[in-house]
N, CA, C and O atoms as a DFTB+ gen file, in Angstrom:
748 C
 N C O
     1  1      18.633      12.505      13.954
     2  2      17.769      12.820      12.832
     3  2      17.422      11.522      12.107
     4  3      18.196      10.566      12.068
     5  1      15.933      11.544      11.401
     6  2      15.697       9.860      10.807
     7  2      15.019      10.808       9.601
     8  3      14.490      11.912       9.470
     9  1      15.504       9.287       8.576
    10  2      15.387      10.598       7.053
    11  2      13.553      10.165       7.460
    12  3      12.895       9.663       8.372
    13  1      13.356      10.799       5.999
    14  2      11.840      10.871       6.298
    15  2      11.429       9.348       5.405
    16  3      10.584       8.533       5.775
    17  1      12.433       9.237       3.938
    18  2      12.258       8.056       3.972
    19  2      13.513       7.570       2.756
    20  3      14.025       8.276       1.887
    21  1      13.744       6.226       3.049
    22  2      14.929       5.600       2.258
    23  2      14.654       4.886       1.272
    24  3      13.953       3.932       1.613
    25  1      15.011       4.924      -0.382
    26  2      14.680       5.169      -1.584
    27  2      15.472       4.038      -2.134
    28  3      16.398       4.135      -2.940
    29  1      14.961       2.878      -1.561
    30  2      15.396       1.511      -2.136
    31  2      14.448       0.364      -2.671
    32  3      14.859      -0.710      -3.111
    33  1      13.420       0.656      -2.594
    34  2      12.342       0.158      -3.348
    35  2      11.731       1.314      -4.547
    36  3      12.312       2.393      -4.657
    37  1      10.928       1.098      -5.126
    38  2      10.022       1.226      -5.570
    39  2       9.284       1.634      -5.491
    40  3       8.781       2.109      -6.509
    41  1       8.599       1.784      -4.173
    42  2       7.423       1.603      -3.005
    43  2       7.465       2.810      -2.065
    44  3       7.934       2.750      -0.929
    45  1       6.886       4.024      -2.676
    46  2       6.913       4.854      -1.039
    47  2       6.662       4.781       0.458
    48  3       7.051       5.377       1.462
    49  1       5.838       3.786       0.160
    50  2       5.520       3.710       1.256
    51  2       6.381       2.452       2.607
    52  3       6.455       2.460       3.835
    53  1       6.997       1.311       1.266
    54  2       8.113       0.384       1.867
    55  2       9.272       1.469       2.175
    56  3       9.990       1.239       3.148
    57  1       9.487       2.557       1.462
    58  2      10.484       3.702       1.502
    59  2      10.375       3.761       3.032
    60  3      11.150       3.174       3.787
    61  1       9.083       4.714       3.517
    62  2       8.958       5.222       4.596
    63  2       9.167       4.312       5.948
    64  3       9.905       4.539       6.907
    65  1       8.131       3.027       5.675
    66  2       8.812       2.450       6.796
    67  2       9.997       1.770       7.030
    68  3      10.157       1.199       8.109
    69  1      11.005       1.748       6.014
    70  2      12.201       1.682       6.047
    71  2      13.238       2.614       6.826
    72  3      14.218       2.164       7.420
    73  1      12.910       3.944       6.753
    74  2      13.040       5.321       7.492
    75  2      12.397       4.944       8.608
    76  3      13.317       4.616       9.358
    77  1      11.436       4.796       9.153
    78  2      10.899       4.917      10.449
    79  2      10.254       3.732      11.470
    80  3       9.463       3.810      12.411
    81  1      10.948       2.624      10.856
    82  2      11.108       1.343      11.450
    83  2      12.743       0.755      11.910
    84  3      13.517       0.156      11.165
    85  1      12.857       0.942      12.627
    86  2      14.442       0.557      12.920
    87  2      14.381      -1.629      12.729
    88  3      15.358      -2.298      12.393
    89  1      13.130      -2.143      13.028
    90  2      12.940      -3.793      12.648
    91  2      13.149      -3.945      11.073
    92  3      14.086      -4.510      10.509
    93  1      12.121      -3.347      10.537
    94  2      11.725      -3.110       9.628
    95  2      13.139      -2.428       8.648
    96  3      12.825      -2.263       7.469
    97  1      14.179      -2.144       8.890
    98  2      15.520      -1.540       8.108
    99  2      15.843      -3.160       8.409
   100  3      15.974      -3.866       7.409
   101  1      15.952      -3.663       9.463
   102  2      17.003      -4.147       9.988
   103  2      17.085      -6.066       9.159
   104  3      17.925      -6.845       8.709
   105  1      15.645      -5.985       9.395
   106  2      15.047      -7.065       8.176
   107  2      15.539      -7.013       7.015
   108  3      16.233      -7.959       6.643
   109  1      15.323      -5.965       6.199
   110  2      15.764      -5.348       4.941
   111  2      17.173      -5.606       4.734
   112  3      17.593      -5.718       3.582
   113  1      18.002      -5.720       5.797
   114  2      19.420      -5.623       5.773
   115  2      19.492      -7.575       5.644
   116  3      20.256      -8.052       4.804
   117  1      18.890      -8.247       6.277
   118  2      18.811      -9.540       6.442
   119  2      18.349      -9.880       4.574
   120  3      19.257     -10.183       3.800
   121  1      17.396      -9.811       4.246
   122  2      17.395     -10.010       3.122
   123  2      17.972      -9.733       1.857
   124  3      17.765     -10.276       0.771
   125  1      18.897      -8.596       2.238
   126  2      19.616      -8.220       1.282
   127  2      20.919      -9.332       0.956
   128  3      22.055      -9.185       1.406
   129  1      20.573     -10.220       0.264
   130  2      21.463     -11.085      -0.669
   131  2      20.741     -12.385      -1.071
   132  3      20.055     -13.236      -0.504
   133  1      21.446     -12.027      -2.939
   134  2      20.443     -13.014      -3.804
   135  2      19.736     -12.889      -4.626
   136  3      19.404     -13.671      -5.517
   137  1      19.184     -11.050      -4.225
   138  2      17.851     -10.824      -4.952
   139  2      18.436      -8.729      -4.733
   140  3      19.159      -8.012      -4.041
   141  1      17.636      -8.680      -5.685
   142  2      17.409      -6.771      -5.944
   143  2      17.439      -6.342      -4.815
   144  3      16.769      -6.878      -3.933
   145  1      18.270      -5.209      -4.564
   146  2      17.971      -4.399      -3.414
   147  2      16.405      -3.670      -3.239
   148  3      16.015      -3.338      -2.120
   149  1      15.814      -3.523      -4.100
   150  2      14.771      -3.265      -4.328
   151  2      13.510      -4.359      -4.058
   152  3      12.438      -3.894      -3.674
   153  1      13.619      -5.529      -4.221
   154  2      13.244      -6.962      -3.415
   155  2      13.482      -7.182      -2.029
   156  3      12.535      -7.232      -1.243
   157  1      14.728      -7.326      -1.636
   158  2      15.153      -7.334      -0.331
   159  2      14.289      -6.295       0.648
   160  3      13.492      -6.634       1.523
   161  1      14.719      -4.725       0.204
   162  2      14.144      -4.091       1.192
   163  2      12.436      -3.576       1.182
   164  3      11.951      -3.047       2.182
   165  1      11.551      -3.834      -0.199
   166  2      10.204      -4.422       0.203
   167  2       9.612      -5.478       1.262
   168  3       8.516      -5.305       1.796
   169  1      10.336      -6.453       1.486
   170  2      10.218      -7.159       2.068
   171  2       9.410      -7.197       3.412
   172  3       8.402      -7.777       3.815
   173  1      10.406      -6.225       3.963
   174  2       9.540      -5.621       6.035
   175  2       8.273      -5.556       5.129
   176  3       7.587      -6.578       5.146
   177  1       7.754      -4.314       4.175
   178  2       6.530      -4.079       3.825
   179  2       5.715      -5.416       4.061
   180  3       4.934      -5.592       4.996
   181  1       5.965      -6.173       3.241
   182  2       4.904      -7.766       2.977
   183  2       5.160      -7.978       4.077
   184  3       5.351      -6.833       4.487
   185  1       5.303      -8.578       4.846
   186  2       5.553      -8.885       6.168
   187  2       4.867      -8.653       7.346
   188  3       4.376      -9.383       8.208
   189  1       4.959      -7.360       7.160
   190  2       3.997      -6.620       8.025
   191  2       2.598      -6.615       7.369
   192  3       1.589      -6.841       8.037
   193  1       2.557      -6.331       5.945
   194  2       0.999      -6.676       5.784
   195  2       0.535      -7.912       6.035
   196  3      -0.678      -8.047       6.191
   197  1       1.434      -9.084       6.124
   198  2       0.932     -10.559       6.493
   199  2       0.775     -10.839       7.705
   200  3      -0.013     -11.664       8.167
   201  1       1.489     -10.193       8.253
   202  2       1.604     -10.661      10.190
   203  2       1.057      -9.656      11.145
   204  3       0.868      -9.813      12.352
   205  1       0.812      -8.505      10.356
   206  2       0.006      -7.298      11.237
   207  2       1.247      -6.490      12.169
   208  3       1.102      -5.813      13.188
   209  1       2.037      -6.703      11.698
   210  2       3.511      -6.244      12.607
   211  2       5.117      -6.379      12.451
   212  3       5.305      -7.595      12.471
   213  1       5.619      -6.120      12.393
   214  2       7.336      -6.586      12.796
   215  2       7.776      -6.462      14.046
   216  3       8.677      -5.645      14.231
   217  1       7.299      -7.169      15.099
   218  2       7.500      -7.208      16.323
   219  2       8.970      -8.379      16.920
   220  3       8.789      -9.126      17.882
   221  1       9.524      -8.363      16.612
   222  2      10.681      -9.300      16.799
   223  2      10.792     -10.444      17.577
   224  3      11.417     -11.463      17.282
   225  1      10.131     -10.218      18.623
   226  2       9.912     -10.876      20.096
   227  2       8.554     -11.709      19.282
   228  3       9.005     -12.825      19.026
   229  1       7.393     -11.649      18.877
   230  2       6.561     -12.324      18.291
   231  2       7.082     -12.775      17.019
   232  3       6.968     -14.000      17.072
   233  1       7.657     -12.420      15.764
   234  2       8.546     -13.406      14.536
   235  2       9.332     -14.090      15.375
   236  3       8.486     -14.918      15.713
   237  1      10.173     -14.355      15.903
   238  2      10.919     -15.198      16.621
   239  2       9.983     -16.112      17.198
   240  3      10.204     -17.267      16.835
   241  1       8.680     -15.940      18.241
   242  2       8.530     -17.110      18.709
   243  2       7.345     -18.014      17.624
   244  3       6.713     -19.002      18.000
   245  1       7.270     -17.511      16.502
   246  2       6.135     -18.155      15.484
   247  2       6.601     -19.316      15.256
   248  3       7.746     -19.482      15.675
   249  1       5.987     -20.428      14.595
   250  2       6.116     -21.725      14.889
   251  2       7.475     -21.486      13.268
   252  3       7.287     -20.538      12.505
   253  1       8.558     -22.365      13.053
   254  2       9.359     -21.982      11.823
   255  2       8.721     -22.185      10.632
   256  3       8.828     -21.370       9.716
   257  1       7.774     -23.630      10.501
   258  2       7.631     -23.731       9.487
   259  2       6.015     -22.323       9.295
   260  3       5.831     -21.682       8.261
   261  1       5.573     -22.263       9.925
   262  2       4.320     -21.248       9.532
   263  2       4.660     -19.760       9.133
   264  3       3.995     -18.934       8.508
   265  1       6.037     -19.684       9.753
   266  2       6.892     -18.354       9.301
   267  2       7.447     -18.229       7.969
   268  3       7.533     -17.256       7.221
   269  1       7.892     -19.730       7.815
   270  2       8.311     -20.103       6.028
   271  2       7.427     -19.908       5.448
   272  3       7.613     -19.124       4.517
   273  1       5.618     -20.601       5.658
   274  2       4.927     -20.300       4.234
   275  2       4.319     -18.579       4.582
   276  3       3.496     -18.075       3.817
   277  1       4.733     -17.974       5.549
   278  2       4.420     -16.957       5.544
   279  2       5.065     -15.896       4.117
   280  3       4.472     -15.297       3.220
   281  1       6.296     -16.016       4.406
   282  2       7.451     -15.930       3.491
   283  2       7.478     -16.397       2.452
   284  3       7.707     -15.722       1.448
   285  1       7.229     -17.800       2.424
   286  2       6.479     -18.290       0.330
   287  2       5.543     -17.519      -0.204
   288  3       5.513     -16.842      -1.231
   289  1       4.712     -17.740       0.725
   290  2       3.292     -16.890       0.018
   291  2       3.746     -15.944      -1.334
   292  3       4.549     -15.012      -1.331
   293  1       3.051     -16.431      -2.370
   294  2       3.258     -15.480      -3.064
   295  2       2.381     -14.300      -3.512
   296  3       1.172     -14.405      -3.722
   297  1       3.373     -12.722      -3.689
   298  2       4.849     -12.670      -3.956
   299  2       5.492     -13.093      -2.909
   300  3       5.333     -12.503      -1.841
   301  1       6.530     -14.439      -3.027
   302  2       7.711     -14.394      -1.950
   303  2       8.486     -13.318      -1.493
   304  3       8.757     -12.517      -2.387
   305  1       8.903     -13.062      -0.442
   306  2       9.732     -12.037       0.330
   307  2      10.876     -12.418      -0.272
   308  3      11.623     -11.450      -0.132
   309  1      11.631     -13.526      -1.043
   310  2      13.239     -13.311      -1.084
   311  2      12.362     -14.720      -1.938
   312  3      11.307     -15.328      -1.757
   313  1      13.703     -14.785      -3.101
   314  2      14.276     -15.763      -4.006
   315  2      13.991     -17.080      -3.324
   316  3      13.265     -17.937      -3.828
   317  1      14.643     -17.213      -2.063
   318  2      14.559     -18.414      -1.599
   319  2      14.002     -18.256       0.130
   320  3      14.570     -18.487       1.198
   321  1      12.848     -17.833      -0.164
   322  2      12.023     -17.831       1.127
   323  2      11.926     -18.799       2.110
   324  3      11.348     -18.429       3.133
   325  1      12.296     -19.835       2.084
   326  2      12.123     -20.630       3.357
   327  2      13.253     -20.593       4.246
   328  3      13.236     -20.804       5.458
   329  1      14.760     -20.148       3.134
   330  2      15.663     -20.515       3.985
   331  2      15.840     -19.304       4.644
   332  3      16.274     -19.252       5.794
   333  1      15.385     -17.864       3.678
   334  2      15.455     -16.282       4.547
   335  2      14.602     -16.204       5.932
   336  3      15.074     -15.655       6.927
   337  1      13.342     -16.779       5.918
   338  2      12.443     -17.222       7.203
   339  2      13.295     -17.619       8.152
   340  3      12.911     -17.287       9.274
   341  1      14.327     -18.217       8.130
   342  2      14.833     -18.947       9.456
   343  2      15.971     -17.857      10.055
   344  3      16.372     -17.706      11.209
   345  1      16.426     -16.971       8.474
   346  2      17.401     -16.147       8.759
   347  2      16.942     -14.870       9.558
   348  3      17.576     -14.191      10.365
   349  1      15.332     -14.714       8.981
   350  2      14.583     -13.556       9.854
   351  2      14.520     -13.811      11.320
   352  3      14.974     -13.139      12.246
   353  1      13.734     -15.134      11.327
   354  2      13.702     -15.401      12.649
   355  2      15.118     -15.777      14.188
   356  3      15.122     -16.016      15.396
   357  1      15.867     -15.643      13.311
   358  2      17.081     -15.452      13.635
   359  2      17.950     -14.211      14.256
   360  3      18.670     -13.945      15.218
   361  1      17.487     -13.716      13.247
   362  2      18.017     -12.342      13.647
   363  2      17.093     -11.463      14.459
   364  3      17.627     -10.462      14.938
   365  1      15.427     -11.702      14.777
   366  2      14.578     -11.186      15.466
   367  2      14.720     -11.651      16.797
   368  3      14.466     -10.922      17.756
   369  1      15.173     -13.010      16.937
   370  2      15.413     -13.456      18.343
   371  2      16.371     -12.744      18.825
   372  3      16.346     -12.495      20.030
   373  1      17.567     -12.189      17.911
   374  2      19.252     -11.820      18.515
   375  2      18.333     -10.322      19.208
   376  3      18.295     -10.058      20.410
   377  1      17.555      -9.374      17.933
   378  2      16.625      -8.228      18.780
   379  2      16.148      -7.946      19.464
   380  3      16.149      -6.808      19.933
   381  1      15.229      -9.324      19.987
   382  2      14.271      -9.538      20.835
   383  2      15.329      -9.509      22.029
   384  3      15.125      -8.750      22.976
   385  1      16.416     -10.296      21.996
   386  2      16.734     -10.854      23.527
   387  2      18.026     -10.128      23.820
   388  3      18.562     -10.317      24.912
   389  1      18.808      -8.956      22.547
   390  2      20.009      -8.222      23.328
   391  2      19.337      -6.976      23.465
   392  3      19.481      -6.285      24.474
   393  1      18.404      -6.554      22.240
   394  2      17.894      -5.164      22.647
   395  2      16.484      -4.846      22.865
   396  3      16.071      -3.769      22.435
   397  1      15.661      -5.670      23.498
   398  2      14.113      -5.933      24.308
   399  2      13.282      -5.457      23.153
   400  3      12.221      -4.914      23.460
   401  1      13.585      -5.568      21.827
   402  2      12.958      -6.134      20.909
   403  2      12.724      -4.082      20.088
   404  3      11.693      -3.483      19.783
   405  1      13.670      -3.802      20.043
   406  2      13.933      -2.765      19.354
   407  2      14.899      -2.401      18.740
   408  3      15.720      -1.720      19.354
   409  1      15.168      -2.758      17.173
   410  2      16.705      -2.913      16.918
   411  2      17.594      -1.538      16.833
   412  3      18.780      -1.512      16.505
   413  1      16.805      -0.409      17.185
   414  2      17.115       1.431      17.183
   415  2      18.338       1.030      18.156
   416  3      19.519       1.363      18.063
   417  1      17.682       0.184      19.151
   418  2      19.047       0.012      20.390
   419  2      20.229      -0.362      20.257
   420  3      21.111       0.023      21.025
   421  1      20.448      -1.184      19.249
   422  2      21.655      -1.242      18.637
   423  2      22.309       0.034      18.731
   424  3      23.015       0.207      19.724
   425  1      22.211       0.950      17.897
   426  2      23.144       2.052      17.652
   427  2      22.630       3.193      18.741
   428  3      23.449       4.072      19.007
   429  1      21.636       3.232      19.238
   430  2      21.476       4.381      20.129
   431  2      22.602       4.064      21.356
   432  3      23.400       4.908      21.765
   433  1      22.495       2.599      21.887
   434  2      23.292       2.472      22.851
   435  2      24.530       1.749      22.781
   436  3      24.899       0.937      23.630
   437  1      25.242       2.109      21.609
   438  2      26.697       2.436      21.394
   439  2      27.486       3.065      21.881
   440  3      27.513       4.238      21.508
   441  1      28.268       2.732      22.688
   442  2      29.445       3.734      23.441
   443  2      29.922       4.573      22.301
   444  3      29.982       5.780      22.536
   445  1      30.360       4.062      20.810
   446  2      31.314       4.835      19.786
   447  2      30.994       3.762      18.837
   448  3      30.157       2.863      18.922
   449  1      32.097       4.137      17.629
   450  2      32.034       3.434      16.209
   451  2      32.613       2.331      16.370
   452  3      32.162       1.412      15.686
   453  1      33.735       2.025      17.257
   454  2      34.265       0.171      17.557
   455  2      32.404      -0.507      17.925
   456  3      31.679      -1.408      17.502
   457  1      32.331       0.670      19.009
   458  2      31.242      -0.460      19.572
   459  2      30.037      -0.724      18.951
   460  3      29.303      -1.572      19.459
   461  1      29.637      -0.043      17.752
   462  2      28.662      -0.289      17.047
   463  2      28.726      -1.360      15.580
   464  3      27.886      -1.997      14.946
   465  1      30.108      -1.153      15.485
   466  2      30.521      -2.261      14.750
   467  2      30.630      -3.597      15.009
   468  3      30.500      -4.400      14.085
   469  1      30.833      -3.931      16.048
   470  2      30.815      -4.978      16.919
   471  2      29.466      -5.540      16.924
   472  3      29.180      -6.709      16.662
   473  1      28.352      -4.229      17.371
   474  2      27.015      -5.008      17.823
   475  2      26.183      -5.541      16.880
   476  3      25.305      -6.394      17.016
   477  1      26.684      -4.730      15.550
   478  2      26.126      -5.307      14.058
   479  2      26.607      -6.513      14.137
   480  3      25.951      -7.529      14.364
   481  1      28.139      -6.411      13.891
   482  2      28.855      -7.603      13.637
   483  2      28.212      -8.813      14.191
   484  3      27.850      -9.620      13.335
   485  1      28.035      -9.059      15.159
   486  2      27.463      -9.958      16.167
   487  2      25.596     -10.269      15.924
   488  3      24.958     -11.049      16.631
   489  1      25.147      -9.653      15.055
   490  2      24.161     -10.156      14.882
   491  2      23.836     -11.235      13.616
   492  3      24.450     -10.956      12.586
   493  1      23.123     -12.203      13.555
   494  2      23.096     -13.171      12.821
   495  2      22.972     -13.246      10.911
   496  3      21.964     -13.670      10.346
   497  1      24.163     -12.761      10.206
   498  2      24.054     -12.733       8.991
   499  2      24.213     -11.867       8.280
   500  3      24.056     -11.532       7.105
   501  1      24.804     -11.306       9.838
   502  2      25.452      -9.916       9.321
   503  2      27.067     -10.204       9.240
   504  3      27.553     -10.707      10.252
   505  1      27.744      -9.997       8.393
   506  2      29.114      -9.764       7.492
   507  2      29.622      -8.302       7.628
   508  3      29.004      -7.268       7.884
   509  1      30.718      -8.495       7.420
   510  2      31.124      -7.141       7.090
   511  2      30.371      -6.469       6.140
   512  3      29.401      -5.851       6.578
   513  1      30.610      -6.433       4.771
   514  2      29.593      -5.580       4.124
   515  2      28.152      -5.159       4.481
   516  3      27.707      -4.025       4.306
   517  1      27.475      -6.200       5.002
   518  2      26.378      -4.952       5.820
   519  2      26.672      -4.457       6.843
   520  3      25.859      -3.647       7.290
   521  1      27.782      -4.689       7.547
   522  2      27.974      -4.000       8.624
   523  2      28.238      -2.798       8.254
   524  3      27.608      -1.867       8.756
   525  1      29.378      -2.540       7.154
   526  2      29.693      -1.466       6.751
   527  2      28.991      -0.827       6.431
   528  3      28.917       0.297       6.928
   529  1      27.896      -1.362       5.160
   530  2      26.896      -0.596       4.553
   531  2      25.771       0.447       5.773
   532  3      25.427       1.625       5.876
   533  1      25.537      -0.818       6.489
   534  2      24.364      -0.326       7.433
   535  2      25.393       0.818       8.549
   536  3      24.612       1.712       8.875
   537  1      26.347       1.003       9.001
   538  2      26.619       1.779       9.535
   539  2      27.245       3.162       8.613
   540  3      27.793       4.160       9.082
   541  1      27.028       2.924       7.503
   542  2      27.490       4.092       6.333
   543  2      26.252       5.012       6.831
   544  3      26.316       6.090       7.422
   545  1      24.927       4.168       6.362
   546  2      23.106       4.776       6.274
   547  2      23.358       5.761       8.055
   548  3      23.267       6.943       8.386
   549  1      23.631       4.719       8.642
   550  2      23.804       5.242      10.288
   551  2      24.520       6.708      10.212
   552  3      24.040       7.720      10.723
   553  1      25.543       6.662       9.612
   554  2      26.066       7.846       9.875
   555  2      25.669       9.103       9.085
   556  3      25.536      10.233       9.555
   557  1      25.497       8.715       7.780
   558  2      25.032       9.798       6.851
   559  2      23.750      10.593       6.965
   560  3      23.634      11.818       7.000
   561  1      22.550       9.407       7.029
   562  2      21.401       9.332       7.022
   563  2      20.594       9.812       8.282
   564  3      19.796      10.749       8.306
   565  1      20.941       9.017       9.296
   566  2      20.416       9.278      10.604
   567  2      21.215      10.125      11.368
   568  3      20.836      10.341      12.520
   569  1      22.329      10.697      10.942
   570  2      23.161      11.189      11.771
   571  2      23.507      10.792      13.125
   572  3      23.174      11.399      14.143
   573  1      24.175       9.766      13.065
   574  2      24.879       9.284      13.919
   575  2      26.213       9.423      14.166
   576  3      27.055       8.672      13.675
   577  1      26.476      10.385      14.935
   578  2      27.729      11.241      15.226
   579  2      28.690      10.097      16.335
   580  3      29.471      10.737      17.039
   581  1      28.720       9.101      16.491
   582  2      29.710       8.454      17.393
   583  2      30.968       9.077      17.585
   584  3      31.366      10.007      16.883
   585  1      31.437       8.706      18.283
   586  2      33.125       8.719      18.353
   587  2      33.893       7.524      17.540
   588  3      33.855       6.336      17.862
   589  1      34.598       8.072      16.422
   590  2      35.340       6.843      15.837
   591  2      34.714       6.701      14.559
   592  3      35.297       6.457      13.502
   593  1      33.471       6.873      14.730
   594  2      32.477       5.873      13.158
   595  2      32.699       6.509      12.152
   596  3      32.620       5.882      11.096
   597  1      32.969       7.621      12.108
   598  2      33.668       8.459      10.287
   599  2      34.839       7.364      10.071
   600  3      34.724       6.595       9.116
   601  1      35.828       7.278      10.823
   602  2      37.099       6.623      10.073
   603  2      36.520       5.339      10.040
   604  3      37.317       4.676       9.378
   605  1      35.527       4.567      10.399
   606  2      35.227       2.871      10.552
   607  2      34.039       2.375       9.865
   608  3      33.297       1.457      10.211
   609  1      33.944       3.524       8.295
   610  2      32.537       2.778       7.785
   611  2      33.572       3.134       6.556
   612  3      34.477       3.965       6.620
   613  1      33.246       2.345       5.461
   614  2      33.625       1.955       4.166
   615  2      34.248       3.244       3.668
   616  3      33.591       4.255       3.920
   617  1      35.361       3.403       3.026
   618  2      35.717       4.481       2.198
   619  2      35.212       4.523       0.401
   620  3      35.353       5.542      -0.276
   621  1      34.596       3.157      -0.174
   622  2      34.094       2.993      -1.095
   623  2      33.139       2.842      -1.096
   624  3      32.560       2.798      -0.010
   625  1      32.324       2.653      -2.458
   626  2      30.723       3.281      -2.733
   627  2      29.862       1.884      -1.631
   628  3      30.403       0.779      -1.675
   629  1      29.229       1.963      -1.181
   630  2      28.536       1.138      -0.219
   631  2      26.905       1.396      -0.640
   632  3      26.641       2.538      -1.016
   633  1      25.996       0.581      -0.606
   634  2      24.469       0.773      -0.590
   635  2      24.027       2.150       0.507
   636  3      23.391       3.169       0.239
   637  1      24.721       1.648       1.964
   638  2      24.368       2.784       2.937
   639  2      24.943       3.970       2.382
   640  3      25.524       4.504       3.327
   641  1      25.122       4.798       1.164
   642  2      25.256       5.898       0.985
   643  2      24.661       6.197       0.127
   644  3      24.897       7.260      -0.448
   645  1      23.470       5.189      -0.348
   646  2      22.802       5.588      -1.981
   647  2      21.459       6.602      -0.615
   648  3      21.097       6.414       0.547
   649  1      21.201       7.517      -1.590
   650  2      20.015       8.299      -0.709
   651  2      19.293       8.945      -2.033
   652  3      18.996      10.136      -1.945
   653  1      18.974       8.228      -3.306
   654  2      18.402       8.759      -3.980
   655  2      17.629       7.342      -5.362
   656  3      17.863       6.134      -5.400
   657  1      17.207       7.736      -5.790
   658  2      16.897       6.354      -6.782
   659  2      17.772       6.216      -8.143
   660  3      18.155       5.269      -8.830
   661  1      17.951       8.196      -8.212
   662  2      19.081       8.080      -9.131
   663  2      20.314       6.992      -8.524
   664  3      20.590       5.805      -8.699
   665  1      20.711       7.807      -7.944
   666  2      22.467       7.196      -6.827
   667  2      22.086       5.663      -6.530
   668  3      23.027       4.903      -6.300
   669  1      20.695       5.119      -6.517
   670  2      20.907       3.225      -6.527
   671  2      20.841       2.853      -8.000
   672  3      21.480       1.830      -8.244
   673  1      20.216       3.429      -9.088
   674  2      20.894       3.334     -10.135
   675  2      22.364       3.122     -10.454
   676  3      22.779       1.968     -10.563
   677  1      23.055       4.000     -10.588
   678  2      24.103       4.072     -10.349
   679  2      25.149       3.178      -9.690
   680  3      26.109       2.559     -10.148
   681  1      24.425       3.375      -7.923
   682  2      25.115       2.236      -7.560
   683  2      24.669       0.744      -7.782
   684  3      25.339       0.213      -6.896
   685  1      23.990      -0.263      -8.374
   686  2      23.634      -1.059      -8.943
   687  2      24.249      -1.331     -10.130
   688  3      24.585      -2.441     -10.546
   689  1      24.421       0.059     -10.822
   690  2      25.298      -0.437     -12.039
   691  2      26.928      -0.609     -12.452
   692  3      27.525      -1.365     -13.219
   693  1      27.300       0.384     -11.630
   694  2      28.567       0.114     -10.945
   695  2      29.117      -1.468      -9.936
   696  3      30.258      -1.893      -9.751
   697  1      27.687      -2.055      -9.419
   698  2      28.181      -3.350      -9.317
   699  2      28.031      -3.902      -9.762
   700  3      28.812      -4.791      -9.420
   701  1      27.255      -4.355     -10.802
   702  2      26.836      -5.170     -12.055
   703  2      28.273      -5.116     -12.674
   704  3      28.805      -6.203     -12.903
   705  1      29.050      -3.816     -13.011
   706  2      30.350      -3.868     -13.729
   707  2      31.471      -4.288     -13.116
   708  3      32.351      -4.741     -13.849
   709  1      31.710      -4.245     -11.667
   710  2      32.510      -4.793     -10.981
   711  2      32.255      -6.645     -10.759
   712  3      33.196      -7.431     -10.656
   713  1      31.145      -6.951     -10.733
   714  2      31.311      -8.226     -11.161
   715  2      31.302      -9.039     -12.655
   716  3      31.287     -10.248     -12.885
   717  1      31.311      -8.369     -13.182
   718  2      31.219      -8.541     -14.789
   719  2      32.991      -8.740     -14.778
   720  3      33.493      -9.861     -14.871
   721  1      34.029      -7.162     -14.620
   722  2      35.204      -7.743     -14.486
   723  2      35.812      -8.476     -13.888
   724  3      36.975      -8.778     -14.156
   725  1      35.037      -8.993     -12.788
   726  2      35.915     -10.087     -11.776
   727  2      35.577     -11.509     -12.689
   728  3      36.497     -12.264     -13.005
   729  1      34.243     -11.765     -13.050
   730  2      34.335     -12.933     -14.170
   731  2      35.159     -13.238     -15.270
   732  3      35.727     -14.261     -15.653
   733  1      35.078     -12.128     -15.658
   734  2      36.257     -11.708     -16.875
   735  2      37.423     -12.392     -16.349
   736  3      37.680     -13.507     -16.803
   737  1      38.120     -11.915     -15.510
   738  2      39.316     -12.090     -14.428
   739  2      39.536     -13.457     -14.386
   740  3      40.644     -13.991     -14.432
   741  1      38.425     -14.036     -14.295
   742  2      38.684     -15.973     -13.856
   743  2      38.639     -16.356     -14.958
   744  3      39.368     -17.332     -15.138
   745  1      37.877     -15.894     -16.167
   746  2      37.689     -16.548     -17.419
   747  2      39.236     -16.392     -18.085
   748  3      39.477     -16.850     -19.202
C-alpha cells in the first residue's frame, strides 16, 4: 500500500510526490539535516521543476558543479546547497548503480527487516536515525510487512511516524524541547 500522500511540507503537491516517488522520498531523506523538515522534504519538488525529473542515473551523471548552481538557485533546496548537491548526487549514483535507478528497490527487494536495514544503512548519508526513521514510514505507511522490521525500527517518536501536520507539529516540538534540555545539560 503507498499513502496517497506524506504531510511534511506545506505543499500538497511536494506531499504527493513524496507518496508516489520512491527518488523523490529518498532525496527528501538526504536533505533532511540543517534545515525544517518541511524544507528538506520540498526539495525533490524544486528539483524536479528545475531538471524536468528525478531520474537518478541522469542527477548522478550531471556535471557537479552545474548540479550545485542547480541547487543554489534561488529558493535554495537546503541551507547549504552546494555541499547537499554532492550529497544528492551521491546518493543517486548508490540508486542508479545497486537498484537500476529506482530507489522502491531498496525495500521491495528485501529478504526481511535485518536486510532492509542494512540496504539503507549502506547508502550514502544515511545514519541510523534515518535509517530508523525511513524504515518506521516503510512500515507504517507503506505497509511493509517484512520479517523482523516491527522489532528493528525505533521504539521512540521518529519523523517516519508523523502522518499528519498536526503529529509534525508536535513532533517538531517535542524536539525543539529535547534539545533545549540537552543544552541546558552542558550549560
Amino acid at each position: 500500500m503507498t499513502p496517497s500522500s506524506i504531510p511534511w511540507t506545506d505543499d500538497e503537491e511536494a506531499n504527493r510526490l513524496l507518496a508516489s516517488d520512491a527518488n523523490a522520498l529518498m532525496i527528501g531523506f538526504a536533505l533532511d539535516q540543517q534545515v525544517s523538515v518541511q524544507k528538506a522534504f520540498a526539495g525533490p519538488k524544486v528539483l524536479r521543476e528545475r531538471l524536468g525529473h528525478l531520474d537518478p542515473q541522469r542527477i548522478a551523471a550531471l556535471d557537479p558543479d552545474a548540479f550545485a548552481d542547480v541547487c543554489a538557485e534561488r529558493p535554495a533546496v537546503h541551507r547549504f546547497p552546494r555541499a547537499m548537491a554532492g550529497r544528492i548526487q551521491a546518493l543517486c549514483a548508490a540508486i542508479a548503480a545497486d537498484y537500476d535507478g529506482d530507489a522502491s528497490r531498496i525495500w521491495l527487494g528485501a529478504s526481511d527487516g535485518a536486510d532492509l536495514m542494512r540496504r539503507l544503512g549502506e547508502l550514502p548519508g544515511f545514519g541510523a536515525m534515518k535509517v530508523g526513521s525511513l524504515a518506521m514510514l516503510l512500515h507504517l505507511r507503506y505497509d511493509l510487512g517484512l520479517a523482523g522490521l516491527a522489532e528493528l525500527v525505533p521504539k521512540h517518536p521518529v519523523l517516519g511516524s508523523v502522518a499528519s501536520a498536526e503529529e509534525l507539529a508536535r513532533y517538531q516540538a517535542g524536539k525543539r524541547e529535547l534539545k533545549a534540555k540537552a543544552r541546558a545539560a552542558r550549560a
